[in-house]
N, C-alpha and C positions, 0 to 999 in steps of 0.2 A: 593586475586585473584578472578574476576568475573568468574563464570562458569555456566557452562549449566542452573543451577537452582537457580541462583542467582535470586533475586527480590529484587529490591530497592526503595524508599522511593516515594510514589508518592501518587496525590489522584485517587484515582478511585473509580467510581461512574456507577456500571448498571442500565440500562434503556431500553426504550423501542423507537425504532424509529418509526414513523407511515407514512406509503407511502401514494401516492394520491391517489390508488389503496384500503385503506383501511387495509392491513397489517400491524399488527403489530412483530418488528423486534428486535432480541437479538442483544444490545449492551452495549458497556461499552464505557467510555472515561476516561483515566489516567492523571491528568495534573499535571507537577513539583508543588510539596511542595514551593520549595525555593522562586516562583513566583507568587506570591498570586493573582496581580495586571496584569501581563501581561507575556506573555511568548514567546518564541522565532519564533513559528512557529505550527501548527497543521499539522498533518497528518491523511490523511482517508485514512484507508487501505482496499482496494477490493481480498477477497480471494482466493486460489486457486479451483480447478472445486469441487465441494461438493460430485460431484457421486464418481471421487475417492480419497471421503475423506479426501477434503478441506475445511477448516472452519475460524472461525475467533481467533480460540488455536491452530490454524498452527504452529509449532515451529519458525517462524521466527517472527511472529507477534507478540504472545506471549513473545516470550524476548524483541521485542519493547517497548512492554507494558510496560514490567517489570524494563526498562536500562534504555530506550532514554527519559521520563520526566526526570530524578536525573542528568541523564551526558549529555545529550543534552539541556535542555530546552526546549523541546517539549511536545506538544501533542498528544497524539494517539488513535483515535477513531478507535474502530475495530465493527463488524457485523455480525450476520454474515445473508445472504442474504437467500429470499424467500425458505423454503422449506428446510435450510439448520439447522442442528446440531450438537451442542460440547459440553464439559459440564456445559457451560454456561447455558445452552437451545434450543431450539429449535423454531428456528422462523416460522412464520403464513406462509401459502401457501404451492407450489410447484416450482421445480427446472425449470426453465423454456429457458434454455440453452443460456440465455444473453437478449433476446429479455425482458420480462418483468421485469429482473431487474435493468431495467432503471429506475424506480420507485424506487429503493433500493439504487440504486448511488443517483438520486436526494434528497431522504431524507436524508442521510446521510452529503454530501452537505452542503444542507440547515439547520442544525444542528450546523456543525463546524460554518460555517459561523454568523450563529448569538447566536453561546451558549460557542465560543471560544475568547479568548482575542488577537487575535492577529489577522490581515488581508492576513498575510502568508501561505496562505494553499495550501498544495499540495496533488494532490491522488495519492496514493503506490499503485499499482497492481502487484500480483503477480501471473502467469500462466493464468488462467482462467480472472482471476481480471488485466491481463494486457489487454486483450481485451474492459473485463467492461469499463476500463478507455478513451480507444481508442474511444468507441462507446458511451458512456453515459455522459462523467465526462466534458463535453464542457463549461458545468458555468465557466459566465465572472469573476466570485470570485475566480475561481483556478488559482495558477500562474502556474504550469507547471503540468506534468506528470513524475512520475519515475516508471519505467516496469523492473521487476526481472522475469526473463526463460522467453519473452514472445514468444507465440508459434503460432499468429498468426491465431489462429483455425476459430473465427469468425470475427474478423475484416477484413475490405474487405478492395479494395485500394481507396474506398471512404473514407473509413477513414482517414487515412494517405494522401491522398488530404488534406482535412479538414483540419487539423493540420499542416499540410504543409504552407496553405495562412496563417493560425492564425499566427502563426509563433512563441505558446509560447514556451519554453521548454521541450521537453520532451528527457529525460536523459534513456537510454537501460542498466542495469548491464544482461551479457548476457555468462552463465557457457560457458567452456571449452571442456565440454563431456555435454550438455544441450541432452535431448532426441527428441527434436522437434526441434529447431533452434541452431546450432550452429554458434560461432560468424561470420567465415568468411558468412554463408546461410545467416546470419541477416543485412550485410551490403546490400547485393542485393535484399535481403525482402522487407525492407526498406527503399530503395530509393527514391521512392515518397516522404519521411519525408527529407525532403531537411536538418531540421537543427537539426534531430537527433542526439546523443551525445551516442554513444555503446561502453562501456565499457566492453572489455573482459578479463573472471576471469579467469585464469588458475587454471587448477585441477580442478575448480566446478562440481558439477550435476545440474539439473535441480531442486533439491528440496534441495541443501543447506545445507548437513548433514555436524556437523562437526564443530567446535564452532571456527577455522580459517576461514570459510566461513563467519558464523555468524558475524562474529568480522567485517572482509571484507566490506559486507551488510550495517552495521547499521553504518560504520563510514562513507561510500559514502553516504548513505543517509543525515546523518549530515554534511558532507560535500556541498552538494544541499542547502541545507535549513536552517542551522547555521551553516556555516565554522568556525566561530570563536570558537567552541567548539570541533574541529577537532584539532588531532586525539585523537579519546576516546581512553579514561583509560584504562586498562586491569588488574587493581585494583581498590578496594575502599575500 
């Protein structure tokens, strides 16, 4: 049985990401074992608000790390951004409410893209980090966007313009009881994103507690990104 604290078989390798800005940034990337030569897909995941106590050991991020290289074929680069800490560490700067970590989205980016094996990449955001994405994560090298709780806080409806003419994917998993947008609020939120894709969780919160959530989460995500390894196991 996989459970909360399961960790399986993967490489993982921390490092340091360095922005244009001169910071240097706590991160790690986990790639499948099984896939020496190439792998299914990368993910960079943008975390939730660091003020309250969002990082890149977020519990949902964290069991990515831990699950989705062995049962997906993925990759997972986590970070955690300017001014943020876990017990990973502690990265260089200060929390700068979205605005300067676009430099932290960019390098991170810039990373998957050329230190990843595979051309499939997509950016996770989750709360705070579904913003980052909205606002930062525009490299022609991402194929889409997937937003778990996003709340909207600082993206404006320039954004979702944006996104809208691009017209790549971007996929909403959006809780049931969310404390900021609930799904039916996220359809009209979101309007301008013409080709939005909201998927509502019943029973959710907005932060995922609950290893039915969890489970939820990471198989939509592999569903996005490697269907063919949908639906994960719920052993190994």
């Amino acid at each position: 049985m996989i459970r909360a604290s399961t960790v399986l078989p993967a490489r993982r390798e921390p490092f340091k990401l360095v922005t244009t800005d001169g910071l240097n940034l706590v991160a790690e990337i986990a790639r499948p074992l099984k896939a020496m030569n190439t792998s299914a897909g990368t993910l960079v995941m943008l975390h939730p608000l660091p003020t309250a106590g969002g990082m890149m050991d977020s519990h949902l991020y964290r069991k990515a790390a831990a699950r989705l290289p062995e049962l997906a074929d993925l990759n997972i680069l986590r970070f955690n951004s300017r001014g943020t800490e876990s017990e990973a560490g502690r990265s260089d700067g200060n929390f700068e409410n979205g605005d300067g970590e676009i430099h932290d989205v960019q390098a991170a980016i810039d990373f998957a893209a050329t230190n990843c094996d595979t051309q499939n990449l997509w950016v996770l955001g989750w709360s705070f980090g579904t913003d980052l994405a909205l606002r930062h994560a525009r490299d022609s090298r991402v194929k889409g966007l997937i937003l778990l709780s996003p709340p909207l806080r600082t993206a404006k409806l320039s954004d979702l313009q944006w996104w809208a003419q691009d017209g790549r994917r971007v996929i909403a998993l959006v809780p049931e009881h969310d404390d900021y947008l609930k799904p039916k609020e996220a359809i009209t939120a979101f309007e301008a994103l013409t080709q939005i894709e909201i998927i509502s969780v019943d029973g959710a919160k907005h932060l995922w507690v609950g290893e039915p959530y969890v489970y939820r989460v990471l198989n939509e995500i592999t569903k996005i990104v490697n269907p063919a390894k949908t639906p994960l196991p719920t052993e190994y």
